[in-house]
N, C-alpha and C positions, 0 to 999 in steps of 0.2 A: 693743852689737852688735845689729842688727836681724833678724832670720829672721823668714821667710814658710814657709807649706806648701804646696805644690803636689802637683798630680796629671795627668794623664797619659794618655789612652785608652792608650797600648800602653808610656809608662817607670812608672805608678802615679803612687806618692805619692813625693814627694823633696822633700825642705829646700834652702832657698837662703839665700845673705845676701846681704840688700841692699844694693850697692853702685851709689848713684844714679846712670847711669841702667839700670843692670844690675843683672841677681841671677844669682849667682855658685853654680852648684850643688855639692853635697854628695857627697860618696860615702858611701856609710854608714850613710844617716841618713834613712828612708821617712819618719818624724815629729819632731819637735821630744820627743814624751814618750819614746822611744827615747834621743833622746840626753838627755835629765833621768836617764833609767836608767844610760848610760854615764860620765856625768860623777858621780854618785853614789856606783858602784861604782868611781872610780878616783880619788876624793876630791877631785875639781877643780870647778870654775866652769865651765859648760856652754863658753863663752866661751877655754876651754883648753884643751879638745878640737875645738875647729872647724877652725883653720889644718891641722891633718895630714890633713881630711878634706875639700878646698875641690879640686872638680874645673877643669877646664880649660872648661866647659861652662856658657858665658857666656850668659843669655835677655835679651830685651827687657822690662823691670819697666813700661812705658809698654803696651806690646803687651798684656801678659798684663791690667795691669790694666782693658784697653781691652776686654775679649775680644774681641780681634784675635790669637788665637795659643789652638792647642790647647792649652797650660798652660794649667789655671785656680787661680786661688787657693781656697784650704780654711779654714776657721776659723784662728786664730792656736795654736789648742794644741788637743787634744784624746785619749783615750783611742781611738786606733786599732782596739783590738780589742773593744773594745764601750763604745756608749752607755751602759751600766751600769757601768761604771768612773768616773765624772764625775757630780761631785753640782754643781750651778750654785745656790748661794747667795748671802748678802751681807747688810749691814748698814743701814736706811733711814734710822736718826737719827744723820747723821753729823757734825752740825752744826747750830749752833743755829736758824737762819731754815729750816732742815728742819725741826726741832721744833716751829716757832713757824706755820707752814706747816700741819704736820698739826693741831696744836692747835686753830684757828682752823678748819678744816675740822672736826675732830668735836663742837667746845664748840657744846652747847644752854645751857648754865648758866652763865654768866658768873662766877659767884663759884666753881664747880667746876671743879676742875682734872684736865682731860683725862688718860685715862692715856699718850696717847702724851708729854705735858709730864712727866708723871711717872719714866715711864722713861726718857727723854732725862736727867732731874735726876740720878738714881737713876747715870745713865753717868757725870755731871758727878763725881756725889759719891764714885763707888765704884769708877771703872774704871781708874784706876792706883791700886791698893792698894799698902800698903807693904808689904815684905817680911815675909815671916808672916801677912800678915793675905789674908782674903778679899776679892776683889771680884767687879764687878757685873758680869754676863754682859751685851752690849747688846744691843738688838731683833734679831732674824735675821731674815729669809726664803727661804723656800726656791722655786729658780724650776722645777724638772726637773731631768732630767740630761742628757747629753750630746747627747743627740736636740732641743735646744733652740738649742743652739749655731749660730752664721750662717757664712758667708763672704761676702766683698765680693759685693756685688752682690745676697745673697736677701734675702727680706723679712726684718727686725726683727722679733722678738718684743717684748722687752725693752729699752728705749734704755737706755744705760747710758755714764759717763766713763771711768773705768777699771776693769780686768778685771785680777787679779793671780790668778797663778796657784802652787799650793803642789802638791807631792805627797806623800801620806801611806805611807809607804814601808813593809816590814816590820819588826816589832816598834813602830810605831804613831810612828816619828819621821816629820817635816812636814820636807819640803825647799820653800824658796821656788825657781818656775822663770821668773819675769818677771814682765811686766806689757805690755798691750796697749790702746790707745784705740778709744775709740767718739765715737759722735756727740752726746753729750747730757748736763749735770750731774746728774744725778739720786741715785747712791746708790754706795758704793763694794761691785764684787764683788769675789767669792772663791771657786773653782773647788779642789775637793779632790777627786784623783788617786786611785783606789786601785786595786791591784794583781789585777784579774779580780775587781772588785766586792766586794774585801774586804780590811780593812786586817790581818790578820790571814796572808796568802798569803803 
C-alpha cells in the first residue's frame, strides 16, 4: 500500500493512498507517524487500519504532483512535532564495488589496505554472527535530523535509493513503518523515530 503526505493552506497536513490516478484521503490521519502510532497501539500493520479511515475525498495525484493544485506533497515520513524527533542516518558499505569504490579513492599505498576495505571485511566476516556470539557493527553515518528531510520538488541534500523507515517506540522497542525511493544508488538509509526526542518518553 502506497501513502503520500500532504498539506493544505486551510485542510493542513492529511494522508492519502495512492490510487493511480487518484489519491484517496484519509480521516484520521494529519501524518503517516500518527498512524505508525495507531497501528502499534492496536497491534496491526499500519495497512489494517487504513480501509476504516479512507474518506470519500478523491484529489488529482497528477495535479498535485504537477503543482497544479493547492495540495502539496510533504516528505514521505516524518516527525510532525518536531524536527528533533528524527535522526536521518544509514549505512555506506553496503556492498562490495561500494568498498571497492572507496578503497581505491583513499589507497596511497598499494600494498596497505584501506580502512574503509577493512571495515567492509570486518561486515563480511562478522555481521551475521551466530547465535551467542558477537558481531561487527557496520560503518554508520549520520546525515541531521529531520530538518534535512525533502519533498518532491525541493532541492536534494543527500541522493539516496531507499529510505526505510523504523520507529523507536517506548521502552526502546523498533517498529519497522516502510520504505520510500529516491533518485540515486548510493547507500541504504535508515530514519529512527523517537518519541518527543527521546526513546525513553
Amino acid at each position: 500500500m502506497r501513502l503520500v503526505q500532504l498539506t493544505h493552506p486551510r485542510h493542513k497536513r492529511q494522508v492519502a493512498v495512492v490510487k493511480e490516478p487518484s489519491l484517496l484521503l484519509l480521516n484520521d490521519a494529519p501524518s503517516v507517524y500518527h498512524l505508525a502510532l495507531a497501528a502499534i497501539q492496536s497491534k496491526k500493520k499500519i495497512s489494517g487500519i487504513i480501509p476504516p479511515r479512507i474518506s470519500g475525498n478523491i484529489l488529482d495525484y497528477s495535479a498535485i504532483y504537477n503543482n497544479e493544485d493547492e495540495w502539496k506533497l510533504l516528505p514521505s515520513f516524518d516527525n510532525p512535532g518536531s524536527v528533533f524527533g528524527c535522526h536521518v542516518s544509514g549505512t555506506g558499505l553496503t556492498h562490495k564495488n561500494s568498498a571497492l569504490s572507496r578503497d581505491m579513492m583513499h589507497q596511497s599505498n598499494g600494498d596497505k589496505q584501506t580502512d574503509s576495505k577493512q571495515m567492509y571485511q570486518w561486515g563480511v566476516e562478522g555481521g551475521f554472527p551466530q547465535k551467542g556470539k558477537t558481531g561487527i557493527q557496520p560503518e554508520w553515518f549520520y546525515k541531521g535530523n529531520g530538518a534535512v528531510l525533502r519533498a518532491h520538488n525541493e532541492t536534494i541534500i543527500a541522493q539516496v535509493n531507499i529510505i526505510h523507515y523504523y520507529r523507536i517506540h517506548s521502552y526502546q522497542a523498533i517498529f519497522s513503518n516502510g520504505s520510500t525511493m529516491n533518485n540515486r544508488s548510493v547507500a541504504y538509509m535508515c530514519i529512527f523515530f523517537q518519541n518527543n526526542g527521546s526513546t525513553g518518553e
